[in-house]
NULONU-158637 format. One record per residue (C-alpha): x, y negated, z; residue in one letter; residue number from 1. Coordinates in steps of 0.1 Angstrom, whole numbers, plus 5000, padded with zeros to 4 digits. Each point is the difference from the previous one (the first is absolute). Last residue first. Example, Ala and Ser with C-alpha at 12.3 -4.5 7.8 and 13.67 -1.06 7.14 Angstrom:
    c1    c2    c3  rest   nr
  5137  5011  5071     s    2
  4986  5034  5007     a    1
This chain:
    c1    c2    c3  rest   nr
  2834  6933  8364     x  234
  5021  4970  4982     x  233
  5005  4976  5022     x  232
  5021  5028  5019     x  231
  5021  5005  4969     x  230
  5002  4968  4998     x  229
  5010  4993  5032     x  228
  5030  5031  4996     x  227
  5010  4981  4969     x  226
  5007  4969  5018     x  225
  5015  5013  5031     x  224
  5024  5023  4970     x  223
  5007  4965  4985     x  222
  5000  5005  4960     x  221
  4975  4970  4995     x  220
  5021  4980  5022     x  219
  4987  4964  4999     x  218
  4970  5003  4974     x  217
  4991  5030  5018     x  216
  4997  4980  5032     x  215
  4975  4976  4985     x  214
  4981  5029  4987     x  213
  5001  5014  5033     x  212
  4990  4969  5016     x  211
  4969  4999  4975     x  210
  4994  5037  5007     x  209
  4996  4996  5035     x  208
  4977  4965  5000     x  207
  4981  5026  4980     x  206
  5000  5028  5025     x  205
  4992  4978  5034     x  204
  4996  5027  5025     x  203
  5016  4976  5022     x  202
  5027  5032  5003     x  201
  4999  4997  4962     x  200
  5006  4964  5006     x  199
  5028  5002  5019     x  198
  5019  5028  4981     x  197
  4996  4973  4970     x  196
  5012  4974  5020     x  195
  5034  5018  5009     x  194
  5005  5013  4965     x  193
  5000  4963  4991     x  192
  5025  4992  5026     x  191
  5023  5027  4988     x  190
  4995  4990  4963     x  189
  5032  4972  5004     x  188
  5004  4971  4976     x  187
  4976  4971  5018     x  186
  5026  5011  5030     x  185
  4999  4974  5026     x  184
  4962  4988  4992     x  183
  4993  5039  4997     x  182
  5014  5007  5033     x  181
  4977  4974  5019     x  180
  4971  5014  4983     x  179
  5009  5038  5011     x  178
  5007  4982  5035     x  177
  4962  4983  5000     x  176
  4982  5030  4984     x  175
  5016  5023  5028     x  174
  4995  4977  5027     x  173
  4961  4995  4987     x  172
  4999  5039  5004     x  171
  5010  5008  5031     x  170
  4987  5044  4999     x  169
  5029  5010  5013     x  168
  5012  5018  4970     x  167
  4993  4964  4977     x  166
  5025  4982  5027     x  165
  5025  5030  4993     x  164
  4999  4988  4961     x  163
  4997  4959  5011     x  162
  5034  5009  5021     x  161
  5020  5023  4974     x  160
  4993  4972  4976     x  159
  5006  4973  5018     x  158
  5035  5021  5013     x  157
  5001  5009  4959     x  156
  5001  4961  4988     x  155
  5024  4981  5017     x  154
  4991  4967  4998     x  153
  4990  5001  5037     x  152
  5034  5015  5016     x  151
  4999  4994  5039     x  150
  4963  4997  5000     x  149
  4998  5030  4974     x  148
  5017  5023  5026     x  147
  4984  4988  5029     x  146
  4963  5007  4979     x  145
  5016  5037  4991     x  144
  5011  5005  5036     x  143
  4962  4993  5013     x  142
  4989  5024  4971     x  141
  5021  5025  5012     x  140
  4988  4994  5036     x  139
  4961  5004  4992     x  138
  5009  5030  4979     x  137
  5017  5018  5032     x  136
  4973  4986  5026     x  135
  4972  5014  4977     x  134
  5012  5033  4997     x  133
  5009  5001  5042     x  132
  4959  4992  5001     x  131
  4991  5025  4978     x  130
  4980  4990  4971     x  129
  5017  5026  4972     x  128
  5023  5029  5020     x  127
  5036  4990  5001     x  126
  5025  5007  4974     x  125
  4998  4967  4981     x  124
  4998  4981  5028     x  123
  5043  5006  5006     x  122
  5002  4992  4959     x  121
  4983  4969  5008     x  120
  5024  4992  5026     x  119
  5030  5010  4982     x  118
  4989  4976  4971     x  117
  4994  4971  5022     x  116
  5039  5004  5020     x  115
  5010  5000  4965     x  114
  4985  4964  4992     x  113
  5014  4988  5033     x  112
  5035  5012  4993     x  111
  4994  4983  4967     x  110
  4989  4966  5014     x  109
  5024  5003  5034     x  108
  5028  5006  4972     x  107
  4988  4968  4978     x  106
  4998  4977  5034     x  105
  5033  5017  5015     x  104
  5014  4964  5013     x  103
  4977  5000  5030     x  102
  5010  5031  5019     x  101
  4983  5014  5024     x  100
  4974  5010  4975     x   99
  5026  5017  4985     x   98
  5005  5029  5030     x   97
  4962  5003  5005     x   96
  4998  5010  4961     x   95
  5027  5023  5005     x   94
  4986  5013  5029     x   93
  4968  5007  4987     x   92
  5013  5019  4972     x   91
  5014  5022  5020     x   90
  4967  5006  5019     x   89
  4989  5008  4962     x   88
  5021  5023  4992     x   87
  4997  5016  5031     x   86
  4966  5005  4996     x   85
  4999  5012  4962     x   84
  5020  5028  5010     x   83
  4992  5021  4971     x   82
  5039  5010  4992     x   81
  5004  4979  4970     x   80
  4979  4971  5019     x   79
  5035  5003  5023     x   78
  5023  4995  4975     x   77
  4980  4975  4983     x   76
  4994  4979  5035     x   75
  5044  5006  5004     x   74
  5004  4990  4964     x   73
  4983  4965  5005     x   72
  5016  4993  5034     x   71
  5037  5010  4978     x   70
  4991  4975  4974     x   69
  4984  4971  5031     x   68
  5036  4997  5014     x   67
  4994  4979  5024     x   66
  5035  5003  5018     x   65
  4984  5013  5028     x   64
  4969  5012  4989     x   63
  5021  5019  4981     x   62
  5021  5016  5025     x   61
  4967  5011  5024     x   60
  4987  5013  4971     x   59
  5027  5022  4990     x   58
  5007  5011  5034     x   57
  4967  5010  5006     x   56
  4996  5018  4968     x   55
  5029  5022  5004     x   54
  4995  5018  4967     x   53
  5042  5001  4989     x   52
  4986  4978  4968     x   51
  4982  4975  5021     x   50
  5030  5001  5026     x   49
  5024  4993  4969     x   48
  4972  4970  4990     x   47
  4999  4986  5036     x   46
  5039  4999  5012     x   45
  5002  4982  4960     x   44
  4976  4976  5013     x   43
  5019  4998  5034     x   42
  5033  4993  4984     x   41
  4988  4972  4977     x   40
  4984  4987  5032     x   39
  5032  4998  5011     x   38
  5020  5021  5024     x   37
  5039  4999  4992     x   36
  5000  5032  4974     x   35
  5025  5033  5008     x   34
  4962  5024  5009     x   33
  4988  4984  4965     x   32
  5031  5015  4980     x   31
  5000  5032  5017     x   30
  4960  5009  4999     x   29
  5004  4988  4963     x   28
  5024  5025  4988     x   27
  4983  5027  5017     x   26
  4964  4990  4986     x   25
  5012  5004  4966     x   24
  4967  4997  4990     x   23
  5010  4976  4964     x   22
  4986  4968  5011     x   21
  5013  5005  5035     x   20
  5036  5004  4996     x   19
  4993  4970  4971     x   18
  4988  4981  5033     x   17
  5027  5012  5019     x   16
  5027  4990  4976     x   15
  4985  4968  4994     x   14
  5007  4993  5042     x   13
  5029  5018  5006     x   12
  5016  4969  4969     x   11
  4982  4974  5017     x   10
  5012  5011  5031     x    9
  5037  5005  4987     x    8
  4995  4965  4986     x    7
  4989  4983  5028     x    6
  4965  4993  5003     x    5
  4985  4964  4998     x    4
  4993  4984  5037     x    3
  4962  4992  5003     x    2
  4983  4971  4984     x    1
């Protein structure tokens, strides 16, 4: 385990943090600048270069120190200003950065999961059957299956995978991880949604209606509930 903090750095430490918390980016600049380096230093080095808009920096810092909060608010800073690219070559690096690690199972899972969202959301503004179209959704469901491998009773990466498996036209992968997340969730409608979606895409109305009705039974006041039925019922 490393060294503990002195008190004085324990003390520069919480007072750049609450510096931080409240946007008194002064305060914090001085306090962090006087800390021994840590990775507590460069995480805080990342979330005042994050609020200052030096993206680079901010990256660079939390990768780091792995700080995966500051990585999350540098892809939602930059999805707030359209550029869905960099968000998503960010993301790659943070998902490159924990799969060198072995001890970051659950973070590689999530990282992974988010890495699957920002590729579908990269397909989502290309033409329909392009090749580059294809290659995005192909690699966010290839994140989404890494993600549920690392985490496989958690239910929304099987669910985010059998939904993106249904978009690409897989279908028995979709019905196999929308099973799978039913036998770890008996409790959740998402799964059921999941197989209803599949079989109206099968064409398939009344195997449709009976996983809605199964998923209304779950969650009858689920807005992806209501919106099925609503589509069930055109």
């Amino acid at each position: 385990m490393p060294p503990s903090l002195p008190v004085d750095g324990a003390l520069r430490l919480a007072l750049a943090r609450e510096a931080l918390a409240r946007g008194d980016l002064t305060t914090a600049r001085r306090q962090i600048s006087a800390l021994r380096f840590s990775p507590d230093r460069l995480a805080l080095q990342a979330q005042l270069a994050l609020r200052d808009g030096d993206w680079e920096t901010a990256l660079r810092d939390a990768l780091a120190s792995e700080d995966l909060t500051t990585i999350d608010g540098l892809t939602s800073a930059l999805l707030a200003t359209g550029d869905v690219g960099q968000a998503l070559a960010v993301q790659k690096a943070a998902v490159a950065k924990l799969v060198a690690d072995p001890t970051q199972g659950e973070a590689l899972a999530e990282a992974e999961f988010r890495l699957g969202q920002l590729e579908e959301r990269t397909a989502w503004d290309l033409y329909v059957g392009t090749r580059l179209r294809r290659k995005h959704e192909s690699a966010a469901l290839a994140a989404y299956a890494r993600a549920s491998t690392l985490a496989p009773f958690a239910v929304r990466y099987l669910v985010a995978f059998g939904t993106q498996a249904i978009n690409v036209d897989r279908y028995a992968a979709a019905l196999a991880a929308f099973g799978r997340a039913r036998a770890v969730d008996p409790t959740s409608a998402e799964p059921e949604v999941g197989l209803a979606e599949l079989a109206l895409r099968r064409g398939d109305r009344t195997a449709a209606r009976v996983a809605l009705g199964r998923a209304q039974a779950l969650a009858p006041r689920s807005p992806a509930v209501r919106r099925l039925a609503h589509v069930l019922a055109q």
